[in-house]
C-alpha positions as CSV (number, residue, x, y, z in Angstrom):
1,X,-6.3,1.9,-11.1
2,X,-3.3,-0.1,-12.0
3,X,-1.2,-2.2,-9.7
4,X,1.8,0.6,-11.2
5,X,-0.2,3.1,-10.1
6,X,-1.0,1.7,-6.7
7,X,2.8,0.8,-6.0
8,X,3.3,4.5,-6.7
9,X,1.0,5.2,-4.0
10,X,2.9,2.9,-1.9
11,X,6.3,4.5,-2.7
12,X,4.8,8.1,-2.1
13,X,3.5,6.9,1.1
14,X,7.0,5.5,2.4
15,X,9.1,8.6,1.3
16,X,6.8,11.1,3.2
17,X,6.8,8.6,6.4
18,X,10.9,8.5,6.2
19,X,10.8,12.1,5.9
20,X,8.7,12.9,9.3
21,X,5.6,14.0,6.8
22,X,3.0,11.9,8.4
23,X,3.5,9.6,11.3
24,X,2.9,6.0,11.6
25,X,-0.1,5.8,12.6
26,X,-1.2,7.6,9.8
27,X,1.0,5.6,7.0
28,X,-0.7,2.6,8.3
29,X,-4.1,4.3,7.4
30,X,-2.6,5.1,4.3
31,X,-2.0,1.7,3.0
32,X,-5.5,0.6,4.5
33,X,-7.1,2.9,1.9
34,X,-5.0,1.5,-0.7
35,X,-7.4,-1.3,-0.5
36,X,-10.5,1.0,-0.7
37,X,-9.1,2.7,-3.8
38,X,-8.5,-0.4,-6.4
39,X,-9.9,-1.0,-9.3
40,X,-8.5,-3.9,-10.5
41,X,-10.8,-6.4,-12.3
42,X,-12.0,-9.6,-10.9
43,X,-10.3,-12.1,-13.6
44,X,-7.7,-14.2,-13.0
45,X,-4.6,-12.6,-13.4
46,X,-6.4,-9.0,-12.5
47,X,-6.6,-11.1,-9.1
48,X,-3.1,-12.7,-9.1
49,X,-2.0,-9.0,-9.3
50,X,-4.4,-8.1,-6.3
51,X,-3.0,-10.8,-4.3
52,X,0.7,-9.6,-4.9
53,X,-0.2,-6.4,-4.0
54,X,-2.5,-7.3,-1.0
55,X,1.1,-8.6,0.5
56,X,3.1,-5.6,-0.7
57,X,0.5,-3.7,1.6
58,X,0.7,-6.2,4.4
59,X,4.5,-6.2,4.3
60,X,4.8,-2.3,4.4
61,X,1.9,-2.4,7.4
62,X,4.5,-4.9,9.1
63,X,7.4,-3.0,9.2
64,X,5.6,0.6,9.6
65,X,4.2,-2.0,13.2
66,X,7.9,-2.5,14.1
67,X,9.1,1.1,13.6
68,X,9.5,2.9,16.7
């Protein structure tokens, strides 16, 4: 899987938490399995992409923490 395609994940995942399809709780699960789900190689830039999106995850986990 591509770090594209695992953005698009990401994007999915925050539209159908604005829009009251899943709740936080379950967003945050979400993005957990993101992790679960890469394929990205081990070389060096496949794991400067991994890094970069490692804190796009943590970022969106963040702010789905401080939504009430």
């Amino acid at each position: 899987m591509t770090p594209q395609q695992l953005n698009n994940y990401i994007i999915e995942y925050n539209k159908a938490l604005e829009q009251g399809e899943i709740t936080k709780e379950e967003y945050v699960e979400l993005l957990k399995g993101i992790n679960i789900m890469e394929g990205i190689a081990d070389d060096a830039e496949g794991l400067a992409l991994k890094e970069q999106l490692n804190v796009m995850i943590n970022a969106a986990i963040s702010a789905a923490s401080l939504m009430v």
